[in-house]
N, C-alpha and C positions, 0 to 999 in steps of 0.2 A: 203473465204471458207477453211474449215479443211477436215482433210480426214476424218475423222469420219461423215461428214456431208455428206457424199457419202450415207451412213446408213441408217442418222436418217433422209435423203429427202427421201430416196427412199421406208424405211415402212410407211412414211407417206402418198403416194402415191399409193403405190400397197401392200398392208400390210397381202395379202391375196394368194399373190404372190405365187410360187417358187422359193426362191432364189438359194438353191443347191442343190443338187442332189446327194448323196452319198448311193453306194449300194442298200440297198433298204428303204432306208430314202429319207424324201422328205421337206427341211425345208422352213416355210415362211419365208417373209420379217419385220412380225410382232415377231416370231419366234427368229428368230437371232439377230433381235434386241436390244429384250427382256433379251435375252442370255448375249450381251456384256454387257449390262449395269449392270446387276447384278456382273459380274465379273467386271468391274469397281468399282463397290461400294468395294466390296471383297478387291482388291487391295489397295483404297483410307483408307479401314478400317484396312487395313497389316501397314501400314504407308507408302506406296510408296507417292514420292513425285513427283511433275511438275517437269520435263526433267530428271528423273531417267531413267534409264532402264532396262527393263524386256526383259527375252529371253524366247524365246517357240521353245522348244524340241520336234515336235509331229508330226508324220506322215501325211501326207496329210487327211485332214478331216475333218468333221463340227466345231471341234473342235478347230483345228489351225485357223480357218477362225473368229467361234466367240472369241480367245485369243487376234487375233489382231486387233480388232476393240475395245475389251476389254482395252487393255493398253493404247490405244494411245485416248479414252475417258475420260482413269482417267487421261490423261496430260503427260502420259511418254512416254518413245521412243520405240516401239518393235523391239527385232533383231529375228529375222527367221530363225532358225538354222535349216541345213542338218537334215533329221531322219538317215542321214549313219554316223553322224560324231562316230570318237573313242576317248575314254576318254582323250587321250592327247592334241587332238584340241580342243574338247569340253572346257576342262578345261583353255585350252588359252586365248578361247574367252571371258571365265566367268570373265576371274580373269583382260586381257586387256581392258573390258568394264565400269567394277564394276560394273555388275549386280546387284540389289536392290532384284529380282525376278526372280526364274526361273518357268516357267509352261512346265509339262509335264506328261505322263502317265503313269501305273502300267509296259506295257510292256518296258519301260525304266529304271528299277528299277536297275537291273544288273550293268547300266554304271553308272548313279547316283549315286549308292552305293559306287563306288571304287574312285570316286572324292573328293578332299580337294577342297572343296568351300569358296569364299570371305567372309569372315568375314563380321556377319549381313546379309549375302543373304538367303531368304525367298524363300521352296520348295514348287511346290504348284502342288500337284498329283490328276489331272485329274481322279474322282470316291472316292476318298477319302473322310474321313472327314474336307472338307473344310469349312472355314469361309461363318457364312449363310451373304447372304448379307443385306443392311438393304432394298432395294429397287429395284425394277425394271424399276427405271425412271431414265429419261440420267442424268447423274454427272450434277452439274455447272460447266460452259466451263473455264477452266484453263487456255488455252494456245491460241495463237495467231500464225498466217501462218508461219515467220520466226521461229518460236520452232523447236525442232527435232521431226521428227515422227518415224524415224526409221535407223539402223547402219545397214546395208548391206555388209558383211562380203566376201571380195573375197575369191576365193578356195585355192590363198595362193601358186600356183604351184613354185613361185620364190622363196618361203619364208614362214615366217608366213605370216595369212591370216590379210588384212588390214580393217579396219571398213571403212565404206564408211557412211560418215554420210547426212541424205537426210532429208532436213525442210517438214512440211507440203505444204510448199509455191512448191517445188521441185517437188512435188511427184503428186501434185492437176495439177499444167502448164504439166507433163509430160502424164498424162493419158487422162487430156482434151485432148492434141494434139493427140493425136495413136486414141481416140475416134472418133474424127473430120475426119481423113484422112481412117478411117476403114467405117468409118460410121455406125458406132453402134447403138445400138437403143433397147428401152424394150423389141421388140422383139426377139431379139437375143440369143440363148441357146451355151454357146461354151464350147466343149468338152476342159478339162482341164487333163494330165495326166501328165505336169512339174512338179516338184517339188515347193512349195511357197516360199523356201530358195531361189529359183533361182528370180532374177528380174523381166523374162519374163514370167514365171508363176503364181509372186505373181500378177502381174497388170492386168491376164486376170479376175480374181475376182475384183480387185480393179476399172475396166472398167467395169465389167459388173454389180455392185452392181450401180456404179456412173447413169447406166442410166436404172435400175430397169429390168434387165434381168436375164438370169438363167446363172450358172455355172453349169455342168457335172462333180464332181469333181473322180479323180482316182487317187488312190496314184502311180502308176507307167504304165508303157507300158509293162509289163511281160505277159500277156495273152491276144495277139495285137486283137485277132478274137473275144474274148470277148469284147472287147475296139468297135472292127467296130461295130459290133451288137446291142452295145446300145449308139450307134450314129445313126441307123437306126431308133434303136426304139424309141426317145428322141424327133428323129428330129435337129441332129445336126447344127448347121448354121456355126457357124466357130470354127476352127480347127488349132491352135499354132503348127507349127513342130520345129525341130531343123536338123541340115542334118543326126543324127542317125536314128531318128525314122522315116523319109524320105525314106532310105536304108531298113531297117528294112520292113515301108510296101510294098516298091516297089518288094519285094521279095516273099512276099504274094501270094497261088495263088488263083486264082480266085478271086481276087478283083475285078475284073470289072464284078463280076457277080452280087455287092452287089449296090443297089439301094440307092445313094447319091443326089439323087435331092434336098432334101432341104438345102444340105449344098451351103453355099453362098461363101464364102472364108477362104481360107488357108493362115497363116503367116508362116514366116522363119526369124530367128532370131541366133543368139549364136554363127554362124558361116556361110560362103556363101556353097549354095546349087551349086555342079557341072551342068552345064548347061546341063546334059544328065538326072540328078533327074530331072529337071525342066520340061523336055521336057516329060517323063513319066507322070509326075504328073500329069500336060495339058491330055493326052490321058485318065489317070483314071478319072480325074474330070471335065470333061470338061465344064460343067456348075460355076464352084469356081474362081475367081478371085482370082489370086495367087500372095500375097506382100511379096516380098522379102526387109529386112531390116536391118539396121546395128543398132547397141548401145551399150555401153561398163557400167558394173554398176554407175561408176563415172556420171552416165548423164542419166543413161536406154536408152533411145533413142534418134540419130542424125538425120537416113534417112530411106525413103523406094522407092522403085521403082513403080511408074503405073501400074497397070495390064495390061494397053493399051502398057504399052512400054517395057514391056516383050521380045516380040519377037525380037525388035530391041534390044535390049539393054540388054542380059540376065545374062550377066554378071558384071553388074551395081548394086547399090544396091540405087540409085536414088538420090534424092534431099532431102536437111535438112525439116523437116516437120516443118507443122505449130511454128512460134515463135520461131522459130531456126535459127541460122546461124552459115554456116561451111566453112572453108576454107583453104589451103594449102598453109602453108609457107616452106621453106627450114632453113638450121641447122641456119642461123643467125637471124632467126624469119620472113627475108621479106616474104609477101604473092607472087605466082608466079602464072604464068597463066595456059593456059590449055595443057596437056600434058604432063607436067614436073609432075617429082615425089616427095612426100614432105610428111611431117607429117601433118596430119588431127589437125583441131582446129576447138572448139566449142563456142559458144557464146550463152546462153539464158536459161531464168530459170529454169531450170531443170539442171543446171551443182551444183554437190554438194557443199556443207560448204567447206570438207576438210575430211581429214583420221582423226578417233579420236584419241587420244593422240599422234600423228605423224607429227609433223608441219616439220620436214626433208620433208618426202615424199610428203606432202601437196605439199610446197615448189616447188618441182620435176612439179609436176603438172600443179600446177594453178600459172598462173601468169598475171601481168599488162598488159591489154588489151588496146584498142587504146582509150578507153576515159577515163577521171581520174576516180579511182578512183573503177575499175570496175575488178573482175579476171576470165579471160578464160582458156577453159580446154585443155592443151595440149594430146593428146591422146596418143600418142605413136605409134601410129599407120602409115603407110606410104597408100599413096593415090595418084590418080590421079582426074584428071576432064577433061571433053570435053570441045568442045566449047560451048554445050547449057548447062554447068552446070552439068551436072549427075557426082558421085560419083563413082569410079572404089578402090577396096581395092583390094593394092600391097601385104601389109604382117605387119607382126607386125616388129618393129623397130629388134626386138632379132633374129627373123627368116629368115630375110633376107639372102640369101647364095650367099657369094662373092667367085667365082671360074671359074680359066680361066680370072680372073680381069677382069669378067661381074657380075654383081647381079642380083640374079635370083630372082622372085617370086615363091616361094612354090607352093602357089594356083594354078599359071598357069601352071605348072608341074601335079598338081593333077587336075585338070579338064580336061587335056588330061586324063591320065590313069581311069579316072572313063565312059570315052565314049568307054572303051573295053570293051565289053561284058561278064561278068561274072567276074568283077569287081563291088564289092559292096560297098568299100569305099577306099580310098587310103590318106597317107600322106608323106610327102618329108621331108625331114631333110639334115643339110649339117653336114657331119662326117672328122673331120681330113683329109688330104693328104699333104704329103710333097713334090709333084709335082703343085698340082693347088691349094694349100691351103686350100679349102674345097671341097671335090666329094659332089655330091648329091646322097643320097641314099634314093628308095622309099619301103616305106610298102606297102604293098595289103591284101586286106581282100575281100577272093575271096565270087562269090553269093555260097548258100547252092548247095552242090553237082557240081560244078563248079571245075573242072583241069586246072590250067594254067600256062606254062613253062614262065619261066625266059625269055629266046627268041623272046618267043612271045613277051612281056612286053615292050626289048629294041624297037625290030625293029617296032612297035608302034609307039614307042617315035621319032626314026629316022626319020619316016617318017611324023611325026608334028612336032617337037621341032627343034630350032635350034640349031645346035651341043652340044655348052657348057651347054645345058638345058638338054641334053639326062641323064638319070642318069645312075652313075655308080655300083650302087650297087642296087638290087631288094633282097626282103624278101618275105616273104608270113607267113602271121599270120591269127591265129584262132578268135583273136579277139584281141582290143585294148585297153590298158590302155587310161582308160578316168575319167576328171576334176565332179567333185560333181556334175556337170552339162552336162554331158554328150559330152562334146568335148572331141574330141582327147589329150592325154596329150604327145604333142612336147616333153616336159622336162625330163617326164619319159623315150619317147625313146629314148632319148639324154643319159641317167642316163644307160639307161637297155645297151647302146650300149658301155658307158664311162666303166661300170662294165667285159663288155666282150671282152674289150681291157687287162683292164689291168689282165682279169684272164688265158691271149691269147685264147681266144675262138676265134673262125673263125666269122665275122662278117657280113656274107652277105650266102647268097645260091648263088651266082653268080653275077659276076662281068662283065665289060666291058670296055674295054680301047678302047677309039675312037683315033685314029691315026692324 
């Protein structure tokens, strides 16, 4: 199977359908179809050739949805670009890829305009006078499951942003499996407000096209009460969060006055949810099965937690899903048992080719796994496991804060501080000390209309953390710099903090030296 055959089953099936839902358009499955395959012709007749690649520029919308069924019919790869990106990244990406094709629309004109693009790349403006096509009948099939279907571009926060390259074969094993353990089905309508540059966003379409259901689509979460409202009136079922838009609704009021029965469940993805959002979200929905998950673009996804073992286990993010397998080795590669901490490693079809033109960082990566012949994904990532197998994520290998010559996890610094009350999101960072090497210092991102002293904050911590986890420095900010995808960006406040060292700015609202 190909991705595109996600498509052309499913108009064949329910052709009569709703496949998406945008504003106040309402498009079928015969519909959208019809749509890519015309743009397929369009492109096959630009001269785009099998495994070129074509990027789409275009705000979340019927549009980006039929682009990318479009490209990767006519045989090429789609990359999904940000609607936020600025002409310098953008142009990064065009000129790192070799775009053959860029799709995008009139209200993009501006950044478009001010780019030097790749020699022979083809602009293709959505409303324009475009290439009519010759057909509305699918392409001949071009390409075969190991091809590329699409370059998945990270947000780049270390660096330039890296192509993440993902076969059709990658992308088909990765949404059957979230399919399987979600339990999805035509019936299913789920509200989508991620962005489709992001992985977890693009697959809630790519899941729910696979098994002839609706997507909800919205370009962003900026007018949340509007957002709940026609999740009422749609009849929502399931509902993707990330732990922004988690914080965001649970501040909401009168949410629990709003009638959510048909929704079925809620995922979490992109980052772990504090065990106090969780516990909120259980009380607003208490009808929704709530999967907590982990995945990193290199793979989309590794693991999710039972809805049944939630309450046990809420800070787990579960077991490697269907056709996966995960395990934890230490820095010489051996795998180690339960308890010990170690870097996560992934094993099964859905781990990518490689970074495009980057066979260095590939390298970094992926390497010879225990049968010949065969490479797994090293994550980066630090982990635990129990004895029955569940996943526990420590931090990322960079984030780790050695101070006091203990290693602290961030996370568990910040899942305390978010069980304070009128704490709406928090993150931990380790900043210089030429006493303990790294202090911990946390942000707070207090709820709306919410006071809260510095004091308060430590003797919290005192009284859960053990000593050397207490942090030593508290901020309190209005809001946070955050990654194209809505996580916290660590690096920024590492940067914002590196910048107000050296311009001697005061770096903290308050300090605390534990004796």
């Amino acid at each position: 199977m190909l991705l595109h055959d996600f498509l052309t089953e499913s108009a064949g099936k329910f052709p009569d359908k709703t496949a998406l839902i945008f504003k106040d358009r309402r498009i079928t499955y015969r519909e959208l179809d019809r749509q890519a395959n015309r743009l397929a012709h369009a492109l096959i007749d630009l001269g785009v050739e099998r495994g070129e690649r074509v990027a789409i520029f275009l705000d979340n919308s019927p549009e980006s949805v039929i682009a990318l069924f479009g490209v990767i019919k006519a045989g090429a790869a789609f990359i999904m670009l940000s609607a936020a990106l600025k002409a310098g990244k953008l142009g990064y990406i065009l000129s790192q890829s070799g775009a053959r094709a860029l799709i995008s629309h009139r209200n993009k004109l501006g950044i478009l305009d001010s780019l030097t693009v790749p020699s022979g790349m083809v602009k293709i403006i959505i409303g324009e006078d475009n290439p009519c096509p010759s057909s509305d009948l699918c392409p001949e099939r071009r390409n075969i499951d190991l091809d590329l279907a699409a370059i998945v571009y990270t947000s780049g926060s270390t660096g330039d942003p890296k192509g993440v390259m993902m076969t059709h074969l990658n992308m088909v094993c990765a949404a059957t499996s979230i399919i399987r353990y979600l339990k999805i089905t035509s019936d299913d309508i789920t509200m989508n407000v991620l962005p489709l540059s992001f992985n977890y966003g693009l697959y809630q379409v790519l899941m729910a096209v696979r098994c002839g259901g609706t997507v909800v689509l919205e370009k962003s979460f900026l007018y949340p009460y509007a957002v709940i409202e026609k999740m009422i009136r749609e009849k929502v079922t399931g509902f993707p969060l990330v732990p922004t838009l988690a914080a965001m609704m649970l501040q909401m009021e009168s949410l629990k006055e709003y009638d959510f029965s048909s929704l079925r469940y809620i995922t979490n993805a992109g980052a772990a949810l504090p065990e106090s959002h969780i516990r909120k979200l259980k009380a607003v929905f208490p009808q929704a099965a709530i999967y907590s998950m982990y995945g990193l673009t290199e793979c989309t996804r590794v693991s999710y937690l039972p809805p049944e073992e939630l309450d046990r286990r809420p800070n787990s993010v579960g077991k490697p899903m269907p056709n996966v397998e995960a395990f934890i080795v230490d820095e010489k590669g051996n795998e180690v048992g339960p308890g010990v901490v170690g870097e996560l490693v992934v094993r099964g079809s859905n781990v990518m080719r490689g970074y495009w033109n980057d066979p260095e960082g590939t390298n970094r990566v992926l390497k010879a796994g225990r049968y010949q012949g065969e490479q797994i994904l090293y994550t980066g990532d630090l982990f635990r496991m129990d004895e029955e197998g569940y996943l526990f994520f420590v931090s990322r290998k960079d984030d780790l804060i050695k101070t006091r010559g203990e290693r602290v996890s961030p996370r568990e610094v910040e899942n305390v501080l978010c069980q304070i009350d009128g704490v709406s999101e928090a993150a931990v960072i380790g900043v210089p000390d030429d006493l303990l090497g790294q202090a911990i210092k946390a942000f707070i991102l207090p709820c709306r209309g919410r006071s809260l002293g510095e004091k308060e904050i430590i003797a919290w911590c005192m009284n859960r953390l053990e000593f050397f986890m207490v942090p030593k420095y508290v901020e309190f900010l209005s809001e946070f710099p955050r990654t194209g995808t809505g996580k916290i960006d660590r690096k920024k406040l590492a940067m914002i903090l590196k910048n107000e060292h050296r311009e001697n700015k005061k770096i903290s609202t308050y300090h605390y030296d534990i004796k």
